[in-house]
N, C-alpha and C positions, 0 to 999 in steps of 0.2 A: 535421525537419519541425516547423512552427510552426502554432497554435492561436491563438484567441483565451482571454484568459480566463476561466474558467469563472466565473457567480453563481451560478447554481443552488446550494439548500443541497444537502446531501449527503442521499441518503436509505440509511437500513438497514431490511433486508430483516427481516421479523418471525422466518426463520431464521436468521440470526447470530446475532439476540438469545439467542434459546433453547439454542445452541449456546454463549456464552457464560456464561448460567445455568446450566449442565449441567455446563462444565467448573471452574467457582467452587465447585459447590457439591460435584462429586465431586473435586475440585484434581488431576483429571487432566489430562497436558500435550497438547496439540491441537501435527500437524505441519506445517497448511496450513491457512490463513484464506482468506475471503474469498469474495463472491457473483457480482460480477460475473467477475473474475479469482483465478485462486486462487495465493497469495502462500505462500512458502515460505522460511526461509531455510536454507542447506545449508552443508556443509565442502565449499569448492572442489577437495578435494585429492580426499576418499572421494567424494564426492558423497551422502554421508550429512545427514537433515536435520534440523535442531536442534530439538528443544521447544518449544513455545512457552507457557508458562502466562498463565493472566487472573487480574487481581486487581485489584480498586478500580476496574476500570472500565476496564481496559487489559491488551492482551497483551505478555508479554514474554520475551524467550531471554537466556537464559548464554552470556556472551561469556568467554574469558581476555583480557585486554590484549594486544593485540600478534597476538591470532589471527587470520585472513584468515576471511571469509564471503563469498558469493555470495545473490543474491536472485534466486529462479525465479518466473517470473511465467506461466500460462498460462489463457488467454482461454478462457470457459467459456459466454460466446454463440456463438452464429450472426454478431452484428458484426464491423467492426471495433473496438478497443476501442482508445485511447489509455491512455499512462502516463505520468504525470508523477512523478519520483521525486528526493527529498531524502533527503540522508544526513545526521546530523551537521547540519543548518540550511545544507548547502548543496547546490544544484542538480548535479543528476547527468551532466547534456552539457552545463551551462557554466558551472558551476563558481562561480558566480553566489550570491551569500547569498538566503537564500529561494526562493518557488518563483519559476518562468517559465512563459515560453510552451511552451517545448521540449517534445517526448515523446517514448517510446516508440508504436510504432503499431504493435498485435497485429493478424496476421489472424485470421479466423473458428478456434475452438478449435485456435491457436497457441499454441506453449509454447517461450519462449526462459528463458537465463541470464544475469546479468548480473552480472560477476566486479570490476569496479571502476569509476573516475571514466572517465570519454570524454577523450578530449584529441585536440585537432585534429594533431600529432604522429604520430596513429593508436599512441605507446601507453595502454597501459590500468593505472594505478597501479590496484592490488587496493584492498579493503574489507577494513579492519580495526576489530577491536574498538578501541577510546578508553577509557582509562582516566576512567571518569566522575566520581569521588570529584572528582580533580584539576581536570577540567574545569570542575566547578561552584564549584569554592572559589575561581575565577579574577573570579566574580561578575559577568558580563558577559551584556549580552544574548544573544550568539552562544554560549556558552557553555552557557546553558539547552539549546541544543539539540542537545547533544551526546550522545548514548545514543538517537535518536531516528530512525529509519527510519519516511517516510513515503511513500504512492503514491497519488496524487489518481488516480482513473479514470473516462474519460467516453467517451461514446459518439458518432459522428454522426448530428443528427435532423436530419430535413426539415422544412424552413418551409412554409409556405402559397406557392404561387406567385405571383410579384409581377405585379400587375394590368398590364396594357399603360398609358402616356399619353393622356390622351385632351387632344388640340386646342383649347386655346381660342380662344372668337369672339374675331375678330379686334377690336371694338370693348374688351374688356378688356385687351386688348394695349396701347394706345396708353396704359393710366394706369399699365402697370408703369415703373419707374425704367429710366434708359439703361444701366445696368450689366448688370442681368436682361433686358434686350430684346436686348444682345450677347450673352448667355452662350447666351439661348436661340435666337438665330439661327444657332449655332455649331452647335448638335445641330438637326436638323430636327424639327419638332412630330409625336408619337407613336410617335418611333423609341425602341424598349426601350435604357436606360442599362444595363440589370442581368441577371444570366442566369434563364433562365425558373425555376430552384429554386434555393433559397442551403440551405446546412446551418449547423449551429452545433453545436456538441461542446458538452454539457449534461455538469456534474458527476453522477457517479450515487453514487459510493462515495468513501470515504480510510479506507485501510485504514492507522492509525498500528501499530506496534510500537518496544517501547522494549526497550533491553538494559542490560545490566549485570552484573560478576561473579557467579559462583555465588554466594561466599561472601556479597554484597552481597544475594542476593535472598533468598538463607533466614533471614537475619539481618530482612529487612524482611518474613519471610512469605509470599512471593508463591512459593516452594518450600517446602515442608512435607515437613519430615524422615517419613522414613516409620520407622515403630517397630522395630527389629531383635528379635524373638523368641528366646527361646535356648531352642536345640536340646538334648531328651534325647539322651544315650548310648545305643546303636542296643540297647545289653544290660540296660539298665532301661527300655524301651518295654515301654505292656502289652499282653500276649499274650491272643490268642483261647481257647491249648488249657488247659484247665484239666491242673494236674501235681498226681502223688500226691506226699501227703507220711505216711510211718507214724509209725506210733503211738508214743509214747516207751516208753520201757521203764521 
């Protein structure tokens, strides 16, 4: 299914933000993003869902190189919702660098899977971590965009109904040009070109997350070692019962 594409800026809901603040400031890892749809990424295998921390201004999960992920996407209006999804800087059903028209098209609080690239083939090459280090050292536009899952999300809005034609006197007629006097003789005067409502699918969200190895993300911060405490021996913890001890001799 094909879209026009969206201008609309993106707008974020004054809940994400705070959800975002919350989890920066407590560096705890959030499982599901997202307001209009809620985004997820999972082990295809467990169907277990990965981490996802915020830092600097972005969410992001622990990949290993070479491991498979799936992206669960489930619609959390009453709409339909569209999804337009990039992996890697490239399109998700055509494989196409950057975004397109294409999408996803969720029903009203639907919740699908999405395990790899589309291919007209009808197979489906899974989603894999990239090693990103490598990626980026390659110094290339396309490149940059590797570690990089993204989902533009929009909705269908109705227009204003388009007004009927109205007739012009025929004395204005006679000074239009002979080209416009054919085209409009070809449609009769005040018969509707257009259907009584049009929709447009307006951007509402883009939900980015970025990934990269563990070791890469604690190394830059964005996982915070948590401190290992060391445990007394279970036979010098202190005891509630108070014990006699006598008297020397």
């Amino acid at each position: 299914m094909k879209t026009g594409s969206p201008t609309c800026p993106a707008l974020i809901h004054p809940t994400v933000i705070a959800l975002a603040v919350m989890l920066a400031l407590t560096g705890l890892p959030a499982q599901a993003i997202g307001r209009l749809a809620q985004v997820t990424i999972v082990n295809p295998t467990t169907g277990a869902r990965l981490p996802m921390y915020y830092a600097n201004g972005q969410y992001w999960v622990a990949g290993r190189p070479g491991a498979r992920y799936a992206i669960t996407l489930r619609n959390r209006s009453g709409d339909i919702v569209h999804a337009a999804l990039t992996v890697d800087g490239t399109d998700v059903l055509t494989g196409q660098a950057g975004g397109s028209r294409s999408h996803y098209a969720f029903s009203p609080y639907a919740r699908s899977r999405i395990d790899g690239w589309y291919k007209p083939s009808g197979t489906l090459p899974p989603f894999e971590f990239a090693n990103v280090a490598n990626a980026h050292a390659d110094l290339t536009a396309r490149s940059v965009e590797v570690g990089l899952i993204q989902i533009a999300l929009s909705r269908r809005h109705i227009l204003a109904p388009v007004a009927p034609v109205k007739p012009e006197p025929p004395g204005q007629r006679r000074h239009q040009g002979s080209n416009e006097n054919r085209m409009r003789e070809e449609a009769p005067s005040g018969q509707r070109q257009t259907p009584d409502v049009s929709y447009l699918p307006l951007l509402e969200e883009v939900i980015s997350i970025r990934y990269d190895s563990r070791k890469n993300l604690i190394a830059n911060g964005v996982i915070r070692k948590q401190r290992v405490h060391p445990q007394m021996p279970q036979d010098s913890a202190p005891s509630d019962h108070l014990s006699y001890v006598p008297d020397p001799k």
